[in-house]
NUKOL-552569 format. One record per residue (C-alpha): residue in three letters; chain; x, y, z. Coordinates in steps of 0.25 Angstrom, whole numbers. Each point is the difference from the previous one (the first is absolute). Layout:
// residues N
ATOM,residu,chaine,X,Y,Z
ATOM,ala,A,X,Y,Z
...
// end
This chain:
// residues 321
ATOM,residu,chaine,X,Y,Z
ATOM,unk,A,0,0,0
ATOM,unk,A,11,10,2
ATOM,unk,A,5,-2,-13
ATOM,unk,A,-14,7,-6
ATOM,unk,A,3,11,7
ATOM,unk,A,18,3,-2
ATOM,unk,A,3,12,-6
ATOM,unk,A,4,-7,-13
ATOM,unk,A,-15,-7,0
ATOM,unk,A,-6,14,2
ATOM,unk,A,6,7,-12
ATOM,unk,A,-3,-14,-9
ATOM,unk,A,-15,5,3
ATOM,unk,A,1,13,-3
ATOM,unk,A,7,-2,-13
ATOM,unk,A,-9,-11,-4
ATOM,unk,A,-12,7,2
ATOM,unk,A,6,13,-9
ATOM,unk,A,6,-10,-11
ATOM,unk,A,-14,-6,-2
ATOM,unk,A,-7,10,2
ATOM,unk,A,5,8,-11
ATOM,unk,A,2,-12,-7
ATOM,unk,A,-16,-2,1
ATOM,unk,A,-2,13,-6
ATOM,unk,A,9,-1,-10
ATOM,unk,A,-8,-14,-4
ATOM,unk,A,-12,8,1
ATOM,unk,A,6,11,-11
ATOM,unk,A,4,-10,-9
ATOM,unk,A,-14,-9,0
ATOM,unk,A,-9,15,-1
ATOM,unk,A,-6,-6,11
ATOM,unk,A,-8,12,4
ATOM,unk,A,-2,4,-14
ATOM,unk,A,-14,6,-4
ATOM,unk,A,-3,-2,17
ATOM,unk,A,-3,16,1
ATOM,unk,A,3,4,14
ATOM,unk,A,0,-16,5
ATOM,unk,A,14,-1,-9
ATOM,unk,A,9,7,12
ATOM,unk,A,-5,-9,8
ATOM,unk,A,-2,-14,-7
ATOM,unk,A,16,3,-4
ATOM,unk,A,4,4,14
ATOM,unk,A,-6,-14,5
ATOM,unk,A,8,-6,-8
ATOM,unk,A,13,6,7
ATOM,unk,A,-7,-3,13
ATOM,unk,A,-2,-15,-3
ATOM,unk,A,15,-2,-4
ATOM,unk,A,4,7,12
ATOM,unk,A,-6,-8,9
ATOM,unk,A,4,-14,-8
ATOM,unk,A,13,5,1
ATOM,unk,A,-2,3,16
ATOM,unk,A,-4,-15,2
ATOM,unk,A,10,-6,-7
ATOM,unk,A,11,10,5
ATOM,unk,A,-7,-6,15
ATOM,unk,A,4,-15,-5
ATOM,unk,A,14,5,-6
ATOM,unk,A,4,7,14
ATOM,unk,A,-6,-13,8
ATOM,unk,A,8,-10,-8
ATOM,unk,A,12,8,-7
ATOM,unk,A,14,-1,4
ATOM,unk,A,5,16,5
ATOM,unk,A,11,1,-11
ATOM,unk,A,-12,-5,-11
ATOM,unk,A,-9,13,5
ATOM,unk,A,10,9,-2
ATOM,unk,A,3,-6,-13
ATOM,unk,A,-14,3,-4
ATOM,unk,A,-1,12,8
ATOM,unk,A,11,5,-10
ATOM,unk,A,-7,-4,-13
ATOM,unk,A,-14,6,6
ATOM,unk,A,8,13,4
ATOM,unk,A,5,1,-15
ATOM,unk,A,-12,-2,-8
ATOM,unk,A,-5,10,11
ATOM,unk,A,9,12,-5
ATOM,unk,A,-2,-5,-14
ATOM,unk,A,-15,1,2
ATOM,unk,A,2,15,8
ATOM,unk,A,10,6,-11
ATOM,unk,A,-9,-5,-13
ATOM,unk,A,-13,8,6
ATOM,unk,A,10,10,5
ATOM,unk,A,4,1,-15
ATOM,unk,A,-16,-1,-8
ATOM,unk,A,-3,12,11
ATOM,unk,A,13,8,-7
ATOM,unk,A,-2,-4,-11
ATOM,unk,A,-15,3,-3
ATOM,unk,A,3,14,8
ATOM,unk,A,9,2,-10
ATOM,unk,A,-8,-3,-12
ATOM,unk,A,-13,10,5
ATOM,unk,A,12,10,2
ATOM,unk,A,6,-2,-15
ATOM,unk,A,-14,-1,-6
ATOM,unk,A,-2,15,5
ATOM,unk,A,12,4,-7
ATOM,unk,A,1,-8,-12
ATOM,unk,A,-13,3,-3
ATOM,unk,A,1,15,-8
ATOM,unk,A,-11,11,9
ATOM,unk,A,-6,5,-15
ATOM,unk,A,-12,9,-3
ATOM,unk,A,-8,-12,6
ATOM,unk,A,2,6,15
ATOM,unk,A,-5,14,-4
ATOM,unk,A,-12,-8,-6
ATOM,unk,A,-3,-8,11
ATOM,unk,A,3,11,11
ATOM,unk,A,-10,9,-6
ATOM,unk,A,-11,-10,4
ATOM,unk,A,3,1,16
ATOM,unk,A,-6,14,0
ATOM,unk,A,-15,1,0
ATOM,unk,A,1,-5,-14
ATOM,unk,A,0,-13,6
ATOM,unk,A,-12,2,6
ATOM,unk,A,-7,4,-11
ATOM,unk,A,4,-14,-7
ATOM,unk,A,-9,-8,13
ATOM,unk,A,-12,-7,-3
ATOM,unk,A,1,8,-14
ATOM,unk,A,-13,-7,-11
ATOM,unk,A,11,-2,-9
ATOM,unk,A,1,-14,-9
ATOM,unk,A,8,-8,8
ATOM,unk,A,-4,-13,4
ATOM,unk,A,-7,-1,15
ATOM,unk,A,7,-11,5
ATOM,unk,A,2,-6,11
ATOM,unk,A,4,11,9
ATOM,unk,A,15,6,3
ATOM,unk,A,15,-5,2
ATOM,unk,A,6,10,10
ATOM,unk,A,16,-2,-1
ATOM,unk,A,6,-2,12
ATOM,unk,A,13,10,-3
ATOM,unk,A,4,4,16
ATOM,unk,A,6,-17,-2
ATOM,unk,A,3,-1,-16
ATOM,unk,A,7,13,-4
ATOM,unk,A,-2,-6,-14
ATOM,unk,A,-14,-5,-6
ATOM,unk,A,4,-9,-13
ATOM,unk,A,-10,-1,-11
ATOM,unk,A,-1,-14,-10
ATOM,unk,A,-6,-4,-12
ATOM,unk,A,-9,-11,-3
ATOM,unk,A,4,-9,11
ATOM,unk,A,2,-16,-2
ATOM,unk,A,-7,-3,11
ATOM,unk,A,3,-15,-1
ATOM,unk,A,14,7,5
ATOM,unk,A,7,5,13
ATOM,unk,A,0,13,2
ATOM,unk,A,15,0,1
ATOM,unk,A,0,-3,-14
ATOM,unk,A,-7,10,-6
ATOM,unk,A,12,16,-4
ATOM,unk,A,-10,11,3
ATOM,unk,A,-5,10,-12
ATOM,unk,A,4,13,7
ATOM,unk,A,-2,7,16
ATOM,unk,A,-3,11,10
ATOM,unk,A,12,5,9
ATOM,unk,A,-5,6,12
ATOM,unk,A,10,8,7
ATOM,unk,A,-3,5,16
ATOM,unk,A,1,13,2
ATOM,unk,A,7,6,12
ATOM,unk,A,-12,7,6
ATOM,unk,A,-7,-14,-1
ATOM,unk,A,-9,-5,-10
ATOM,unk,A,5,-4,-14
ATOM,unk,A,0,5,-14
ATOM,unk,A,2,-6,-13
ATOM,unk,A,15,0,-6
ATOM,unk,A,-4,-9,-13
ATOM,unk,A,-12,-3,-6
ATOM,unk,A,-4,-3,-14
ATOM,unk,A,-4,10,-9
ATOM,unk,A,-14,-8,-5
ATOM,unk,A,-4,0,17
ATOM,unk,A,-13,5,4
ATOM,unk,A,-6,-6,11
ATOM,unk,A,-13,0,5
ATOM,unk,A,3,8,14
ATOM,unk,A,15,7,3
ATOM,unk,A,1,9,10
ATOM,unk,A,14,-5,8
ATOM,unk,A,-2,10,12
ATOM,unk,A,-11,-5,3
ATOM,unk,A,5,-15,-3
ATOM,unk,A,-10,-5,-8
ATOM,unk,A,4,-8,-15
ATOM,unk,A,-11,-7,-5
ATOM,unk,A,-2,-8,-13
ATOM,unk,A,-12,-6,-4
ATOM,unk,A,-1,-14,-1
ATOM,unk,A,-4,-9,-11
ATOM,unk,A,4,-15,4
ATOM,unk,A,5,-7,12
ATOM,unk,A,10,-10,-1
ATOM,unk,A,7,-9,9
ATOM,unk,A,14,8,-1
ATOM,unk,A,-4,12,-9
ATOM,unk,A,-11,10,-1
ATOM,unk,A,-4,6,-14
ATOM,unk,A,-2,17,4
ATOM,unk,A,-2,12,-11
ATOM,unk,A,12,7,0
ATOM,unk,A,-5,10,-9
ATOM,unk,A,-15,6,2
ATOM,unk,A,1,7,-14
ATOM,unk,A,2,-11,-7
ATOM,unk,A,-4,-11,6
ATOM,unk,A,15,-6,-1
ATOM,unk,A,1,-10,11
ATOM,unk,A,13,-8,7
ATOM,unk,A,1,-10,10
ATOM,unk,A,7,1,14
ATOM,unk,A,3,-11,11
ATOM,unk,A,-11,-3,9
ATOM,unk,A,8,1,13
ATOM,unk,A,7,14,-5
ATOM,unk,A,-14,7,6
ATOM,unk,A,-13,0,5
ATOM,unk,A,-13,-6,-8
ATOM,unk,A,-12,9,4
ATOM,unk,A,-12,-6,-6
ATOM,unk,A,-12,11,-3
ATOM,unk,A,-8,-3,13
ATOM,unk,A,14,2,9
ATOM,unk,A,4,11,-8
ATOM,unk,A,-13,8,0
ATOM,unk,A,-2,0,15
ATOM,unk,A,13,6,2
ATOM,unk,A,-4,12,-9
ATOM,unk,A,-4,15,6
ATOM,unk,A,-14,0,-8
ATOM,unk,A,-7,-5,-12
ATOM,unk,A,-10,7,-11
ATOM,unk,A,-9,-6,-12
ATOM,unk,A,9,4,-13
ATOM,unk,A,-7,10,-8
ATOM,unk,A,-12,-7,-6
ATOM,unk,A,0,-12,9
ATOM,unk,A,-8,6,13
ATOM,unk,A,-12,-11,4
ATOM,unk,A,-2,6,11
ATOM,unk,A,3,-3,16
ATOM,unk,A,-10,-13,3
ATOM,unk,A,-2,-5,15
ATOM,unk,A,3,-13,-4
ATOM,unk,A,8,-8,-11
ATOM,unk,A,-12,-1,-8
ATOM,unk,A,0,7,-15
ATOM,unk,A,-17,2,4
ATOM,unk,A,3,4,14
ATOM,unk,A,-5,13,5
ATOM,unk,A,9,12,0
ATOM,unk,A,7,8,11
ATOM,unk,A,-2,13,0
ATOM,unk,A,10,9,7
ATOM,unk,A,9,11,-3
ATOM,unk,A,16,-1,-1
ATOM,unk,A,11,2,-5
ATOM,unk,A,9,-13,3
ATOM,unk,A,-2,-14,-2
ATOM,unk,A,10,-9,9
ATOM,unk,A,1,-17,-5
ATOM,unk,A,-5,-8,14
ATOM,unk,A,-2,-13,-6
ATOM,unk,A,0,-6,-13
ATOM,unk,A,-10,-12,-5
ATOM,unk,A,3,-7,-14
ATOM,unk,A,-3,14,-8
ATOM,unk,A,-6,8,11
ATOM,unk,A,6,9,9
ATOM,unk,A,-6,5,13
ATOM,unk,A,5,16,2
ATOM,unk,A,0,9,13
ATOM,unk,A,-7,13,-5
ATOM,unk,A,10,12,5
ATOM,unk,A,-2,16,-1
ATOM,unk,A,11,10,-3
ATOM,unk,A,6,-1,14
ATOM,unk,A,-1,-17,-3
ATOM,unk,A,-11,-2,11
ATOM,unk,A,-9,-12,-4
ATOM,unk,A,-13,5,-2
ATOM,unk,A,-5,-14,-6
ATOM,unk,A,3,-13,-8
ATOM,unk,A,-4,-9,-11
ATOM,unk,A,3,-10,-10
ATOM,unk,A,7,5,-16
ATOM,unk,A,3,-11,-11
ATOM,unk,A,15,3,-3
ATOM,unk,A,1,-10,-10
ATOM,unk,A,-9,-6,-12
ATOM,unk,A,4,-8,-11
ATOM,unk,A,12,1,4
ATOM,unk,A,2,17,-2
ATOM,unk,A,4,9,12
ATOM,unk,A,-12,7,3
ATOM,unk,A,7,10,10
ATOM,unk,A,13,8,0
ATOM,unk,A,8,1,14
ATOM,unk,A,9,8,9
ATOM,unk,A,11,-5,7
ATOM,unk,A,3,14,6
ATOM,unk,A,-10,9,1
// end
C-alpha cells in the first residue's frame, strides 16, 4: 500500500491523467466526434478527454501497486516527455494561429473598401434595417462574434461532404480594437454591404438564407443580392423570433397595416388605442404580440400584429431607437 502513495507513484498519476487526457481530446479532433453536435460538441469532446483520463488513472493504480520503482520512473520519463511534447505543439498552434490573424491584417491591402463600408456605421446604417427591399426574408440573422475572431472568413460554394479545414476562404473582414474600446473595420471587401453595421454600438448583422452543420449561407451585399457563406461557430444565429424580441420597436411597412387585433385571429376585433410605439413581447408562428407605448414609452395597451405572411416582412424595425 505504501508504494501507491511514493512520490514517484504520485507524479505517474498526475502524468498519466495529463498524457490521456490530451490524448483523448486529441482522438476526439481527429474522429470530428462532436461535429454538427451545436453546443453539446464541447462537451461530448471533452468527455472524451475525461474517459482516457480516468482509464489512465486505474491502470497507473495497478502500474504503482505492481511495478518495480526503477520501471515507474522509466515510465515517469517517457510520460514526462510526451508531456512537454504535447505543451509545446499547443504552445506553437496558439503562436501560430495568432500569427496568421496578425498577417491577414497586414497582408490584406485596406483599399476603398474601408471607406465603403465605414460609411455605413453612421446613421446610414440605420437606414438599411428592416428596409422593403428584394432581398430574400430568410431565416433571420448571423451576428459575427468579432471581440473573439479578429478576422470573419468568407467561402464559396462549400463541399459539405467535407471538413471545414479543407475548405481556402474566398475573402475577409479584419477588425481592429480601438484604444478607447470597441473595434473598427481595418479590411473589408469593396462589394460589403451588410444588413446592419454600426460597430460603436457593436451590432453586425447579415441576413441568413441557409443553416448548415459548419457553415451559414448570409447576403453579404443587400443591393445586389450577392451572397457568401461563413463558418457556423464564427458567430451567432438569430432566427426571426429571437431577433425581433430584442429589437427597440416594430411598425407595418408602408401598405402592410392590418390593424392591431386583440387576438392572433385575422377576424378578431380590433384595439383601438393611441400610440406611437409598438415593442415585440412575444411572438406566435406569424403573430407577434406588441406593448402599445406613448412618446415617453409608457404602455398604454397591447395587442397582437402579423409580421410575416407568405413568407414577406410585414413590419420594419429599430434596433435603436
Amino acid at each position: 500500500m505504501k508504494k501507491l502513495i511514493q512520490p514517484a507513484s504520485l507524479l505517474l498519476y498526475f502524468l498519466s491523467i495529463l498524457v490521456f487526457f490530451v490524448a483523448g481530446l486529441t482522438y476526439a479532433g481527429l474522429t470530428e466526434a462532436g461535429k454538427g453536435q451545436g453546443l453539446a460538441g464541447g462537451a461530448i469532446v471533452l468527455s472524451y478527454g475525461v474517459v482516457a483520463a480516468l482509464l489512465a488513472l486505474v491502470i497507473a493504480l495497478f502500474v504503482a501497486c505492481y511495478a518495480s520503482h526503477a520501471a515507474i520512473v522509466k515510465i515517469n520519463r517517457v510520460f514526462s516527455l510526451l508531456a512537454a511534447i504535447a505543451i509545446l505543439y499547443f504552445v506553437y498552434r496558439y503562436y501560430n494561429r495568432e500569427g496568421a490573424v496578425q498577417a491577414d491584417a497586414l497582408l490584406l491591402p485596406p483599399t476603398g473598401a474601408t471607406e465603403s463600408v465605414t460609411k455605413l456605421t453612421t446613421n446610414e446604417a440605420v437606414d438599411l434595417a428592416g428596409r422593403n427591399d428584394e432581398t430574400p426574408m430568410g431565416l433571420g440573422f448571423f451576428a459575427p462574434h468579432f471581440y473573439e475572431n479578429p478576422v470573419l472568413y468568407f467561402y464559396g460554394n462549400p463541399n459539405l461532404d467535407e471538413p471545414v479545414t479543407g475548405h481556402p476562404p474566398t475573402d475577409s473582414i479584419v477588425f481592429k480594437r480601438l484604444t478607447r474600446g470597441g473595434f473598427d473595420i481595418a479590411y473589408a471587401p469593396p462589394w460589403l454591404v451588410p444588413d446592419y453595421l454600426k460597430l460603436d454600438y457593436d451590432m453586425l448583422y447579415f441576413r441568413m438564407q441557409s443553416v448548415g452543420r459548419d457553415f451559414v449561407e448570409v447576403t453579404v451585399n443587400t443591393r445586389n443580392q450577392q451572397i457568401a457563406y461563413v463558418r457556423r461557430e464564427a458567430g451567432k444565429i438569430l432566427y426571426w423570433p429571437e431577433f425581433l424580441l430584442n429589437v427597440n420597436s416594430v411598425e407595418y411597412l408602408s401598405g402592410m397595416d392590418q390593424g392591431i387585433c386583440v387576438k392572433p385571429l385575422v377576424q378578431a376585433g380590433k384595439v383601438n388605442a393611441s400610440y406611437v410605439f409598438m415593442r415585440p413581447t412575444l411572438i406566435r408562428d406569424d403573430w407577434m404580440n406588441v406593448h402599445l407605448l406613448d412618446e415617453d414609452f409608457k404602455k398604454v395597451g397591447q395587442g397582437w400584429i402579423r409580421w410575416r405572411a407568405d413568407g414577406r416582412l410585414l413590419i420594419s424595425y429599430s434596433l435603436l431607437s
